[in-house]
Backbone and ligand atoms as CSV (ligand in chain L), in Angstrom:
chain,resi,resn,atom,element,x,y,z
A,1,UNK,N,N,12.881,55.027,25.615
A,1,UNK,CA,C,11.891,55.425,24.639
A,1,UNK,C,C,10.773,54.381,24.583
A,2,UNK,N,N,9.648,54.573,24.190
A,2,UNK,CA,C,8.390,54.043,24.051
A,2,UNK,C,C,8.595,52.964,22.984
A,3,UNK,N,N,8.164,51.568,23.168
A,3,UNK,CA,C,8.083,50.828,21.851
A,3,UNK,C,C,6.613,50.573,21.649
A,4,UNK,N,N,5.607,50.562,22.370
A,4,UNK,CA,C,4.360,50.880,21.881
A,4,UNK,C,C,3.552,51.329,23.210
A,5,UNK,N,N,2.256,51.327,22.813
A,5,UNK,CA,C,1.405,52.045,24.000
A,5,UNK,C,C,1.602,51.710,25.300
A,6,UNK,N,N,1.434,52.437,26.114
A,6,UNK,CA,C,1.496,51.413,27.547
A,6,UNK,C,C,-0.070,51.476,27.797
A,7,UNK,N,N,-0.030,50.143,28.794
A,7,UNK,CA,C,-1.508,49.850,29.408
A,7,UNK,C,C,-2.162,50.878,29.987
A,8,UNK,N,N,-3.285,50.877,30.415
A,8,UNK,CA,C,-4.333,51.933,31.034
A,8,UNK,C,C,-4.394,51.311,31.848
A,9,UNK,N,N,-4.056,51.704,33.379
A,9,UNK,CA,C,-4.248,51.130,34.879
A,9,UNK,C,C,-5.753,51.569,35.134
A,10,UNK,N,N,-7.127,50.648,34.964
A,10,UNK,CA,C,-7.838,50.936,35.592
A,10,UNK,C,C,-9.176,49.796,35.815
A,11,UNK,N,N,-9.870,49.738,36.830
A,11,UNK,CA,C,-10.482,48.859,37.298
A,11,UNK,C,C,-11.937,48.029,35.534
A,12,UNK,N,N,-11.757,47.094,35.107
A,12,UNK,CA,C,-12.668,46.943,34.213
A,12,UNK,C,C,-14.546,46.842,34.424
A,13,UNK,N,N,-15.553,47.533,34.452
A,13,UNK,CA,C,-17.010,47.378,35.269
A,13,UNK,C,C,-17.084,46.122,34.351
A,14,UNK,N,N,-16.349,45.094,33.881
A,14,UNK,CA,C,-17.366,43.640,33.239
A,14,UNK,C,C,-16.821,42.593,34.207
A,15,UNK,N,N,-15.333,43.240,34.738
A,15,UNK,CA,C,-14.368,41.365,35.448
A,15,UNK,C,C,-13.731,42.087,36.337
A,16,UNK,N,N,-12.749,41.786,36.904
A,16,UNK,CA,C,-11.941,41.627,37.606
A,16,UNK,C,C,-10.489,42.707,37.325
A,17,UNK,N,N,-10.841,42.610,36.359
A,17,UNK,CA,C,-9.443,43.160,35.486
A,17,UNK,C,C,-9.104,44.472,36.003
A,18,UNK,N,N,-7.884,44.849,36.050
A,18,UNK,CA,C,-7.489,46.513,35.995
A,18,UNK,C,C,-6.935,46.864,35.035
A,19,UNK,N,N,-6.330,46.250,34.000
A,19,UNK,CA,C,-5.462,47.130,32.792
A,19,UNK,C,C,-6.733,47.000,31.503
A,20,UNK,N,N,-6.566,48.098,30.689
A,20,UNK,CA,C,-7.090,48.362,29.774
A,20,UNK,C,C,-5.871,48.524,28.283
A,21,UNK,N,N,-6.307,47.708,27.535
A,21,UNK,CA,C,-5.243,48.122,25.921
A,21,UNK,C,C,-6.114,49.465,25.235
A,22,UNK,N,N,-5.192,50.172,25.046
A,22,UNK,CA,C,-5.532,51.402,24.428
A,22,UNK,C,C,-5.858,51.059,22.610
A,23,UNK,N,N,-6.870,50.852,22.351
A,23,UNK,CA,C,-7.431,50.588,20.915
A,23,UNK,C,C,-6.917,50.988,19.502
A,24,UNK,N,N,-6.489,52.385,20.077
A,24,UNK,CA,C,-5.899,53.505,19.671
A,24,UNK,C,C,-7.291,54.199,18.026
A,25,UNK,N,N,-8.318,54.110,18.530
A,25,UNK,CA,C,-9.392,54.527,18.068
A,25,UNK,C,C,-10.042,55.521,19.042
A,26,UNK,N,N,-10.502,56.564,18.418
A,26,UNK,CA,C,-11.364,57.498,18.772
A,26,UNK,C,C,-12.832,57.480,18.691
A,27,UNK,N,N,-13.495,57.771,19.789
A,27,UNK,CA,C,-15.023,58.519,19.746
A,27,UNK,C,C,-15.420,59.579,19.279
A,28,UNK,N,N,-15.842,60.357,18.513
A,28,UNK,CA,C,-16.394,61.631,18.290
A,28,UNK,C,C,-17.861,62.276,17.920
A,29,UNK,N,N,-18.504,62.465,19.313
A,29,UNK,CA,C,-19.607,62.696,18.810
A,29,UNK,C,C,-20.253,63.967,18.727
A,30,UNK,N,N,-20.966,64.486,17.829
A,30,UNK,CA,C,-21.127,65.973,17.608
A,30,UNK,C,C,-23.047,66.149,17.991
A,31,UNK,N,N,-23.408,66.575,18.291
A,31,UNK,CA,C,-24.103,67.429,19.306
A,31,UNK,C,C,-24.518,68.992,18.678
A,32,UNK,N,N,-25.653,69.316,18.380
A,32,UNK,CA,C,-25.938,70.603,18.036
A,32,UNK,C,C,-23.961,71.546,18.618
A,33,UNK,N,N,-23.281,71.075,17.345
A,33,UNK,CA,C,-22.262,71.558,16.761
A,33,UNK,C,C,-21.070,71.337,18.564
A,34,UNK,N,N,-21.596,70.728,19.291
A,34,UNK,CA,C,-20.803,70.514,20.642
A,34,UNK,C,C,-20.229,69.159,20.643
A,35,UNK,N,N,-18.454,69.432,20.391
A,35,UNK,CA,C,-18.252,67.487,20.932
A,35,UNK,C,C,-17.925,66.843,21.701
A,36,UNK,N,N,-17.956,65.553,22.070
A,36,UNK,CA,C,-18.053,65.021,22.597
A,36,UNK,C,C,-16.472,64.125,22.590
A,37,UNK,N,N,-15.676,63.979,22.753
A,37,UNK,CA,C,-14.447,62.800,21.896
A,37,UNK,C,C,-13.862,62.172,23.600
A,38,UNK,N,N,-14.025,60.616,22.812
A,38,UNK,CA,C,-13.730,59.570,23.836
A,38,UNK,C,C,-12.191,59.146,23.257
A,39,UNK,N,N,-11.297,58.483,24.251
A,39,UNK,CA,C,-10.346,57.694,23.291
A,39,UNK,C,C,-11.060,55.480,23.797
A,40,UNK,N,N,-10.749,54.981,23.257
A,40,UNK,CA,C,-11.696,53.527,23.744
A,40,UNK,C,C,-10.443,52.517,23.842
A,41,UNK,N,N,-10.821,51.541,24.580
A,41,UNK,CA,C,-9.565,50.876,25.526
A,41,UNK,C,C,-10.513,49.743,25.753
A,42,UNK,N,N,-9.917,48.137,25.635
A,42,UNK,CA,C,-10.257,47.107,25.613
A,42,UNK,C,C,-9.720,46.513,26.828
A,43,UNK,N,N,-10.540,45.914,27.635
A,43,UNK,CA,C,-9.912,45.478,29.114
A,43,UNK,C,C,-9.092,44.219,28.244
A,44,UNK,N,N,-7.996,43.957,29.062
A,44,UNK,CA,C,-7.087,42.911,28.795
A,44,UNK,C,C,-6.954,41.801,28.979
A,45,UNK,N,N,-8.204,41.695,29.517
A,45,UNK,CA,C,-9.262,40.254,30.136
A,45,UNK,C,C,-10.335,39.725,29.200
A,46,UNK,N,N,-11.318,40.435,29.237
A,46,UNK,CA,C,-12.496,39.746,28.614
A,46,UNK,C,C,-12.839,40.525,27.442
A,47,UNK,N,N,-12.247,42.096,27.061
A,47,UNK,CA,C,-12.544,42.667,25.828
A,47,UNK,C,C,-13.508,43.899,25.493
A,48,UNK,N,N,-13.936,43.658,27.462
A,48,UNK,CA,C,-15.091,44.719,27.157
A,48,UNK,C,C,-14.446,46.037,26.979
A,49,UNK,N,N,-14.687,47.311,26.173
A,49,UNK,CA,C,-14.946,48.497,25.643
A,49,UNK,C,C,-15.164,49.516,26.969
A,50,UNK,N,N,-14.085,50.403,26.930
A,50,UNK,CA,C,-14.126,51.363,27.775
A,50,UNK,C,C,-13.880,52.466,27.681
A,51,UNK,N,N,-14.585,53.503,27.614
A,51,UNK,CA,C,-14.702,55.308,27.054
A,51,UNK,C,C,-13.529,56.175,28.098
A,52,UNK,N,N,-12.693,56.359,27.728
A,52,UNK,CA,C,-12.003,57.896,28.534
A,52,UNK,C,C,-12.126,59.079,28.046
A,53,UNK,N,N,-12.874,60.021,28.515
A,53,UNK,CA,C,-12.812,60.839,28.212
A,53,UNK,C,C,-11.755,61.751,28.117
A,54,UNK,N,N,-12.211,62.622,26.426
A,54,UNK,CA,C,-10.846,63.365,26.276
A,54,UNK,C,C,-11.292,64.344,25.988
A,55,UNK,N,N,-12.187,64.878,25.279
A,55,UNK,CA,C,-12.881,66.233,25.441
A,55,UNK,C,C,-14.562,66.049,25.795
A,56,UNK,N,N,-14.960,67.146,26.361
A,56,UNK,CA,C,-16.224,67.245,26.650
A,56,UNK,C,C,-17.152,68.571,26.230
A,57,UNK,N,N,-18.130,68.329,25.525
A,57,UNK,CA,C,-18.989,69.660,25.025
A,57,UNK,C,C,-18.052,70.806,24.991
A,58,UNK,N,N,-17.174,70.648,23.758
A,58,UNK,CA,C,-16.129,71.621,23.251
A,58,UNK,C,C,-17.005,72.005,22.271
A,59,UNK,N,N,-17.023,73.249,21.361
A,59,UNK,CA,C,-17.887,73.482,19.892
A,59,UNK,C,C,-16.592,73.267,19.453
A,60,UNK,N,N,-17.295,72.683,18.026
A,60,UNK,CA,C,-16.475,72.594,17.058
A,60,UNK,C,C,-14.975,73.806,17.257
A,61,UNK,N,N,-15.308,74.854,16.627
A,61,UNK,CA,C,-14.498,75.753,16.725
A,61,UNK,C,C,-13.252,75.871,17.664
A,62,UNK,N,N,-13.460,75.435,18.359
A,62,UNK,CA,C,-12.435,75.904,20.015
A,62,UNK,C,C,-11.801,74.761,19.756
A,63,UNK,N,N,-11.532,73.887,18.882
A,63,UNK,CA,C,-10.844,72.865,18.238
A,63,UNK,C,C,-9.801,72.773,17.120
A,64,UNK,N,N,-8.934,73.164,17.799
A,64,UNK,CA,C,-7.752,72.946,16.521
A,64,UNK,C,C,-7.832,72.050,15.090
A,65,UNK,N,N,-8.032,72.381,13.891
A,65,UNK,CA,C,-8.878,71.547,12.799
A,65,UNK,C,C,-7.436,70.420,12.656
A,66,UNK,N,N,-6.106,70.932,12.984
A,66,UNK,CA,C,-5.211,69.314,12.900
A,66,UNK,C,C,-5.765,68.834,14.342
A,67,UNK,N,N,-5.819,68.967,14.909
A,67,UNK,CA,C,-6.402,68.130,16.423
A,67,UNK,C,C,-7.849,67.263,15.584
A,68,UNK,N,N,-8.517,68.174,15.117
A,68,UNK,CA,C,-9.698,67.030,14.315
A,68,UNK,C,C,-9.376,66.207,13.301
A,69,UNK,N,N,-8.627,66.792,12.216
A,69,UNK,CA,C,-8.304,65.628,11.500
A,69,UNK,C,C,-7.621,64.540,12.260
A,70,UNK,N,N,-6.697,64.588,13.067
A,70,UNK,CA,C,-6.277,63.448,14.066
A,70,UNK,C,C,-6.829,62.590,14.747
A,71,UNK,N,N,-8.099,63.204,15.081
A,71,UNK,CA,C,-8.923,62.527,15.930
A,71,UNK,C,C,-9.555,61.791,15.165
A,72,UNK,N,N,-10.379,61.972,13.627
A,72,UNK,CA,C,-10.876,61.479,13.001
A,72,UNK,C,C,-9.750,60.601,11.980
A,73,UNK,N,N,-9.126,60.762,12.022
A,73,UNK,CA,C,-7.974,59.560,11.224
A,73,UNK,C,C,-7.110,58.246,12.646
A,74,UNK,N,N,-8.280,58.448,13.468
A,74,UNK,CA,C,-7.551,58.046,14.837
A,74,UNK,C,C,-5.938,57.588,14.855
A,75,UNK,N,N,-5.209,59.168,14.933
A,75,UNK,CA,C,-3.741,59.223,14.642
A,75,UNK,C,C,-3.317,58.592,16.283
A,76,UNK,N,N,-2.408,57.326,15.748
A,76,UNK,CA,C,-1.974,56.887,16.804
A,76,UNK,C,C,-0.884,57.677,17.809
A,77,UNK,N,N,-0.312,58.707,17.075
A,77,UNK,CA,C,0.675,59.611,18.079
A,77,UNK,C,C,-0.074,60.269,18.961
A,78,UNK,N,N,-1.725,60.436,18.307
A,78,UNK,CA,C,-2.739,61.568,19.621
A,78,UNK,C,C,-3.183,60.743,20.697
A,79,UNK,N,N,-3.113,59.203,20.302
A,79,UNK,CA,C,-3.386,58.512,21.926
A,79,UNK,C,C,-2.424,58.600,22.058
A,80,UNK,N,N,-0.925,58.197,21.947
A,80,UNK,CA,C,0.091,58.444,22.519
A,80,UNK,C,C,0.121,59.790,23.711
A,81,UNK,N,N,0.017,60.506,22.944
A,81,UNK,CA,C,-0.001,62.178,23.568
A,81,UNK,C,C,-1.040,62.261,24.512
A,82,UNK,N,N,-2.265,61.637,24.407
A,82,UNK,CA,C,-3.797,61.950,24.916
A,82,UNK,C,C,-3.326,60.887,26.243
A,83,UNK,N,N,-2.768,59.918,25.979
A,83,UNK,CA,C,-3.346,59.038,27.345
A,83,UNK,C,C,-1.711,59.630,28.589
A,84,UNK,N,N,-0.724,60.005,27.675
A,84,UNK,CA,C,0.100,60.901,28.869
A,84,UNK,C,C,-0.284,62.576,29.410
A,85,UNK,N,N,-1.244,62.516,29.074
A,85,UNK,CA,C,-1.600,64.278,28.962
A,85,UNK,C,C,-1.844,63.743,30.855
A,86,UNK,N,N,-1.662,64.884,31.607
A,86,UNK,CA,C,-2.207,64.976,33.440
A,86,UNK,C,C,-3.211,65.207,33.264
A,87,UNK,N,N,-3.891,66.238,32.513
A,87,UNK,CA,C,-5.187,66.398,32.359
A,87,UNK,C,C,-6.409,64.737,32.065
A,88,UNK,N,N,-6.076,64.542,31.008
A,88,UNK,CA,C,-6.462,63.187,30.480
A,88,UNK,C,C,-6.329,62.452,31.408
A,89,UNK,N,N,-5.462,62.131,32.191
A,89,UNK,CA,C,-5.252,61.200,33.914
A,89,UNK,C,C,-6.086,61.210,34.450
A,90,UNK,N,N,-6.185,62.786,35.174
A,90,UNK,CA,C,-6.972,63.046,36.125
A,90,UNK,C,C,-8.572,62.717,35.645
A,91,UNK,N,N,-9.178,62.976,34.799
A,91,UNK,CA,C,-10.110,63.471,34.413
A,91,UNK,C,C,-10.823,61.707,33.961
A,92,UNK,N,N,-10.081,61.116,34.089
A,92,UNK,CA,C,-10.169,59.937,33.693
A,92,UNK,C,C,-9.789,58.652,34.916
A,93,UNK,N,N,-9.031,59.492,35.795
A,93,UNK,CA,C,-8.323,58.533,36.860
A,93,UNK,C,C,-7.771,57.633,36.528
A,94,UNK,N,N,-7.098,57.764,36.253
A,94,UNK,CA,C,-6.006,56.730,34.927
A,94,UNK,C,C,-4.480,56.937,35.148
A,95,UNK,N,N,-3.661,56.003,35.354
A,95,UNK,CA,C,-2.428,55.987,35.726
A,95,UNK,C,C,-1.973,54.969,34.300
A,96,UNK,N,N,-0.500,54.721,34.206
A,96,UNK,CA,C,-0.308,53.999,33.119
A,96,UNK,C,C,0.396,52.998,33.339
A,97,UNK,N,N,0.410,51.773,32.711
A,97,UNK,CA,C,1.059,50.788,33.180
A,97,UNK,C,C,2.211,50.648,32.109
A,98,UNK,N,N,3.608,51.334,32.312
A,98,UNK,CA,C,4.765,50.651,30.987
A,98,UNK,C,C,5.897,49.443,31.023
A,99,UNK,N,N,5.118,48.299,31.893
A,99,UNK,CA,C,6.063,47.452,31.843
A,99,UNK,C,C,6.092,46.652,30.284
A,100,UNK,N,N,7.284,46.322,29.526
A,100,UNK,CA,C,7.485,45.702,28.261
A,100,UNK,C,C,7.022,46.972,27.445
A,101,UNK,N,N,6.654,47.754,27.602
A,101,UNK,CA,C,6.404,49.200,26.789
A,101,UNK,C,C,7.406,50.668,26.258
A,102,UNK,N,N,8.776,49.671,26.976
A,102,UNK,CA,C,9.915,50.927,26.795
A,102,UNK,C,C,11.212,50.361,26.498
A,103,UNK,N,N,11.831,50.760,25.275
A,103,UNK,CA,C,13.527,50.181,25.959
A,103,UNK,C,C,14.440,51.291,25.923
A,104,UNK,N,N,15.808,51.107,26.489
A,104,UNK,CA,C,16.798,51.861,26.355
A,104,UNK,C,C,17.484,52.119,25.443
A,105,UNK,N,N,17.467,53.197,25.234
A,105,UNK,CA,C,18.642,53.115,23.573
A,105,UNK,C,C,19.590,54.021,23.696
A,106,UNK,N,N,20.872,53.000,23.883
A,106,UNK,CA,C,22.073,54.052,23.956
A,106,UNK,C,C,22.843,54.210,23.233
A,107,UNK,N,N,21.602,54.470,21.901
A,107,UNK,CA,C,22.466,55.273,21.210
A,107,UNK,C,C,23.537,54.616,20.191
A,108,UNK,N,N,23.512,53.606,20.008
A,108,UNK,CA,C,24.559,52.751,19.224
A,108,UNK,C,C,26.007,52.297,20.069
A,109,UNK,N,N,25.943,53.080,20.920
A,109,UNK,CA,C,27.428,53.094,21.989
A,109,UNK,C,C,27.438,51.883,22.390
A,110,UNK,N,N,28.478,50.933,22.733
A,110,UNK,CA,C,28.325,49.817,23.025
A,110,UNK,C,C,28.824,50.309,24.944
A,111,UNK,N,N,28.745,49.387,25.918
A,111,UNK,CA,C,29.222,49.701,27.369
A,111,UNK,C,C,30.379,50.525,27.129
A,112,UNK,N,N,30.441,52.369,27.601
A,112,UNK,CA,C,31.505,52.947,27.726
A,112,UNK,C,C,32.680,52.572,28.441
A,113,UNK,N,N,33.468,52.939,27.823
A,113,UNK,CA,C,35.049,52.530,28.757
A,113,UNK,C,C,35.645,53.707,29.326
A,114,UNK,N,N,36.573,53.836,29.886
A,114,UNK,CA,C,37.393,55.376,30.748
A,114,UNK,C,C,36.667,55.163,32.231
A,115,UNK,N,N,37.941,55.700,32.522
A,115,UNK,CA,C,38.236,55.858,34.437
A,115,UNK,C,C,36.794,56.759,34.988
A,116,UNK,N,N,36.574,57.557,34.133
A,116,UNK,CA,C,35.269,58.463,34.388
A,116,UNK,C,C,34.589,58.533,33.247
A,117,UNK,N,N,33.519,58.624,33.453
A,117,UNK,CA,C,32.300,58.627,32.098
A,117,UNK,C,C,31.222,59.707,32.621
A,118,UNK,N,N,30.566,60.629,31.968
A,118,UNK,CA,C,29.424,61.240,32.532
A,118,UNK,C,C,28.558,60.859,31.435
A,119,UNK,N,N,27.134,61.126,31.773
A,119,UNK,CA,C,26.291,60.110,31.092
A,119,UNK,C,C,24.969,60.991,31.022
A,120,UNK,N,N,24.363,61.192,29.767
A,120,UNK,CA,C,22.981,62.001,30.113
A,120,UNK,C,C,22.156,61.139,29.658
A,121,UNK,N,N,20.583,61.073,30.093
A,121,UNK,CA,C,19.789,60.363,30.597
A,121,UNK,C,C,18.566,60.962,29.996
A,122,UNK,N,N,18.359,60.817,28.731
A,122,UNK,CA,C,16.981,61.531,28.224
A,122,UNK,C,C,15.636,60.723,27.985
A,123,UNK,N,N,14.526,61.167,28.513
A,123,UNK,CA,C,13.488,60.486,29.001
A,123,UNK,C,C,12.832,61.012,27.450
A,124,UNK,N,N,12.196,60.069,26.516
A,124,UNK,CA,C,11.192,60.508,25.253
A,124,UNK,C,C,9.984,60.441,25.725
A,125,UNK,N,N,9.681,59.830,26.974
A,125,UNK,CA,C,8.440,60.131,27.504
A,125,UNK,C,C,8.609,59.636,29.016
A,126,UNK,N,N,7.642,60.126,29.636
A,126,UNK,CA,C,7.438,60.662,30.943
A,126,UNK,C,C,7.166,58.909,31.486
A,127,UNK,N,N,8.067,57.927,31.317
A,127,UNK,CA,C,8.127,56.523,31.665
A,127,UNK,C,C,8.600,56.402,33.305
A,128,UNK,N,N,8.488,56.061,34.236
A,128,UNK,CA,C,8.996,55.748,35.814
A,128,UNK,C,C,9.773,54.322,35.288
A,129,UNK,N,N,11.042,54.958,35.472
A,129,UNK,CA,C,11.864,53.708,35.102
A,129,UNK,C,C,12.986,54.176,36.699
A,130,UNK,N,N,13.473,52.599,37.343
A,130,UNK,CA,C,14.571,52.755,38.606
A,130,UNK,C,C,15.829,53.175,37.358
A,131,UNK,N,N,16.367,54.144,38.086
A,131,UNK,CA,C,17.541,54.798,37.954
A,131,UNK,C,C,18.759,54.004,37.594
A,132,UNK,N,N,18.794,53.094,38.920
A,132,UNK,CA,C,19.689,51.989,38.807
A,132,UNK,C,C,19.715,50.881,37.536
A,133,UNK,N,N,18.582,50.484,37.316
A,133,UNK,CA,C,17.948,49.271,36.457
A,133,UNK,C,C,18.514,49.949,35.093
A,134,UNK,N,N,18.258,51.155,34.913
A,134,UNK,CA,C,19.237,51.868,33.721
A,134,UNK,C,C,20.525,51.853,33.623
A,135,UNK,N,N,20.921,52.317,34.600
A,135,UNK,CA,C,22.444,52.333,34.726
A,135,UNK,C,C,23.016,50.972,34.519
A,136,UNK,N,N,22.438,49.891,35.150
A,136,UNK,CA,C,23.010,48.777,35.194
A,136,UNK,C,C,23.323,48.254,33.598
A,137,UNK,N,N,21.782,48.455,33.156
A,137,UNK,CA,C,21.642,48.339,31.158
A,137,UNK,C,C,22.761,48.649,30.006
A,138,UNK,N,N,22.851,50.045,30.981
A,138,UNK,CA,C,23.519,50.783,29.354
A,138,UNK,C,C,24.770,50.858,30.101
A,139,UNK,N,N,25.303,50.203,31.057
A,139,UNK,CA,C,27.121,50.207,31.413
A,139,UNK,C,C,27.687,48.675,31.664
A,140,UNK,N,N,26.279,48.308,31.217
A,140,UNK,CA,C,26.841,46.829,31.530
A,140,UNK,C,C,27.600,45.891,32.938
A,141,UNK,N,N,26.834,46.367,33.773
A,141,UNK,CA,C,26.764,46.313,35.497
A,141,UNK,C,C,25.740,45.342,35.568
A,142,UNK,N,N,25.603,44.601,36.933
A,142,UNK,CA,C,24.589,43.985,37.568
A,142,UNK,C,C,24.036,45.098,38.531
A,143,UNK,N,N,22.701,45.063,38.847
A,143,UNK,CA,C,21.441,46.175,39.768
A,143,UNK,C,C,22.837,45.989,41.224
A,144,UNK,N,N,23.516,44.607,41.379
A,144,UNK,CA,C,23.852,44.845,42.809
A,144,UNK,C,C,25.093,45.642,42.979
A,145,UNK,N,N,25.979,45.532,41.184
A,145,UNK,CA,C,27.465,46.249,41.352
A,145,UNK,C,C,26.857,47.910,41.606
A,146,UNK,N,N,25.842,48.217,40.841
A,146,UNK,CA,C,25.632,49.803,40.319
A,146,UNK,C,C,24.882,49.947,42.174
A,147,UNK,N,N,24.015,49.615,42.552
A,147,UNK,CA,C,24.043,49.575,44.291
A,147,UNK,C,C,25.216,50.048,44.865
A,148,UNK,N,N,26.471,49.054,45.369
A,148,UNK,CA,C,27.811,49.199,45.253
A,148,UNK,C,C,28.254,50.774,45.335
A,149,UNK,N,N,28.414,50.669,44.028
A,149,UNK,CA,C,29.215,51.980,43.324
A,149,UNK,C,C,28.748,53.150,43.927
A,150,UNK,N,N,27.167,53.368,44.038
A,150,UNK,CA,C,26.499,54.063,44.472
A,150,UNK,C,C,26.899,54.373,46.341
A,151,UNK,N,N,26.777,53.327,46.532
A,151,UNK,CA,C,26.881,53.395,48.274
A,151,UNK,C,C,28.785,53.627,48.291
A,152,UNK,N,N,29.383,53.331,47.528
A,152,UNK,CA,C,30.654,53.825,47.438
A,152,UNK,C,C,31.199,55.140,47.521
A,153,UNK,N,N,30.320,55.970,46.584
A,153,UNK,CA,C,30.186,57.356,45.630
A,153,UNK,C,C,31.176,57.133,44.762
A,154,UNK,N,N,30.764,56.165,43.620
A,154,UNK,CA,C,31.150,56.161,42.520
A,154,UNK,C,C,30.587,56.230,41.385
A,155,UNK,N,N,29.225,56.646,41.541
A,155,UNK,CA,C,28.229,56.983,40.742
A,155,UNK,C,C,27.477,58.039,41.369
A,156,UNK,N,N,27.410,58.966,40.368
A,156,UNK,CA,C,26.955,60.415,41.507
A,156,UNK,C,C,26.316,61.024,40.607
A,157,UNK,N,N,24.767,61.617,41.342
A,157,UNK,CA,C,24.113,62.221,40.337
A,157,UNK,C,C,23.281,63.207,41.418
A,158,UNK,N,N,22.965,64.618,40.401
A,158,UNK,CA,C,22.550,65.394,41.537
A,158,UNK,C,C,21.231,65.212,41.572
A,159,UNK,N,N,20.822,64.141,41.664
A,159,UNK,CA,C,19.057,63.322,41.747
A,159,UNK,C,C,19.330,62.309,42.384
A,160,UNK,N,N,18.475,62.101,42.958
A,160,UNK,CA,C,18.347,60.796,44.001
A,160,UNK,C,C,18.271,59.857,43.148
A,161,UNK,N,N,19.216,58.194,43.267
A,161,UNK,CA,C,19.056,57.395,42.273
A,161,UNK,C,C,18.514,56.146,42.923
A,162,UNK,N,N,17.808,56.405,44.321
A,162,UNK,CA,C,16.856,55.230,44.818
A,162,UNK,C,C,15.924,55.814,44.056
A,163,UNK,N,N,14.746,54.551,44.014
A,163,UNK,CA,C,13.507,54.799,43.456
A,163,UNK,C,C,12.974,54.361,42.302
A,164,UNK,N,N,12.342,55.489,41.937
A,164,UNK,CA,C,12.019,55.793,40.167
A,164,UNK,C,C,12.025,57.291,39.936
A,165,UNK,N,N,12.711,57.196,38.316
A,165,UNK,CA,C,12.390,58.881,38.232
A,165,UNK,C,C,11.582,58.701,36.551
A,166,UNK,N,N,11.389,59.637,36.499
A,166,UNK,CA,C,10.588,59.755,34.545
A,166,UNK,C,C,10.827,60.826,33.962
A,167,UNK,N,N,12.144,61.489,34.251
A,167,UNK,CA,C,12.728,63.069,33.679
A,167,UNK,C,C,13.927,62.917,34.050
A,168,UNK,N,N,14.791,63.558,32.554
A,168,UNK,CA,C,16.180,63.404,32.359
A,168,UNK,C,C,16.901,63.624,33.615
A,169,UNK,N,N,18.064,62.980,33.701
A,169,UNK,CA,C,19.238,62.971,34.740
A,169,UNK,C,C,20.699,62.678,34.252
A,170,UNK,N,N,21.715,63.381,34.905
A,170,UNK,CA,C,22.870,62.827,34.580
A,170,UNK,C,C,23.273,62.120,35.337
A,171,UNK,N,N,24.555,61.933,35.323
A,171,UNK,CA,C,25.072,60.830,36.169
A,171,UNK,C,C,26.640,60.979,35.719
A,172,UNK,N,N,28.198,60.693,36.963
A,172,UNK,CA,C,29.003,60.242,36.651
A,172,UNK,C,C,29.172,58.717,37.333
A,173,UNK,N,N,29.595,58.227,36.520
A,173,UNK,CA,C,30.425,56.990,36.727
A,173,UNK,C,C,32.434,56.967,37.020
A,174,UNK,N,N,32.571,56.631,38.067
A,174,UNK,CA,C,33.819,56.686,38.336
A,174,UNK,C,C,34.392,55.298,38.943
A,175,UNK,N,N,35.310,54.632,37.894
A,175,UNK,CA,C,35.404,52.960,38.267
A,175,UNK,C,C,36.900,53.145,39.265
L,1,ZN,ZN,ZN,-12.880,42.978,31.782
């Protein structure tokens, strides 16, 4: 799960910089009744101010009025929502950076015990976290035993667990 915003992966036009902090403030500018709404992001370097666009010459109307009050109370759950939207990505060329931006929570369970355990794996947001690096967390393994187990088939999941994934998975564990 998310413990606060993650960074904005993108090049800064003042320095050097590529990550941007999400402000979590809105732009909204209105236009013979057409708006305009930015979300604004502070490079993580020198501070300069950077516009992503999130809507463009929408009329008022074609605007959900809780989507406006949100925007205008700059509700921090709508950057949340706004800077994972694909649309908002693309449109912006914007990837996200969530390192220190997520932890695991299992739930109060302390490391399960039993010969077999199956395990579900629910993503609260669309985070690229290694498969393994989880597993290792919440069973209380080292990255090289849960490797191991894996190349053993003692951990089996019908998803590939090289990599990264960012959508739920199960998994058994069999010690
Ligand atoms: Zn900068």
């Amino acid at each position: 799960m998310p413990t606060c915003l993650p960074l904005v992966r993108r090049r800064c036009h003042a320095c050097a910089s590529e990550r941007l902090r999400p402000s979590g403030k809105f732009r909204v500018n209105a236009n013979h009744k057409l708006l305009d709404v930015w979300l604004l992001a502070l490079c993580t370097t020198c501070g300069e101010t950077a516009k992503l666009t999130v809507l463009e010459r929408m009329t008022v109307r074609s605007i959900r009025p809780d989507v406006l009050d949100r925007l205008h109370d700059n509700d921090p759950g709508l950057t949340a929502e706004l800077l994972q939207d694909p649309a908002v990505q693309r449109r912006n060329r914007i990837d996200l950076d969530w390192d220190n931006a997520w932890r695991l929570d299992t739930g109060g369970s302390d490391h399960p015990d039993g010969d077999t355990i199956d395990v579900a794996v629910r993503f609260a947001a669309r985070i690229p976290v290694r498969p393994v690096r989880l597993i290792a967390d919440g069973c209380g393994l080292s990255r090289a035993e849960v490797e191991r187990l894996i190349t053993e088939g003692k951990v089996v999941s019908a998803v590939r667990l090289s990599g990264k994934l960012s959508g739920d998975f199960t998994f058994t564990l069999k010690r």
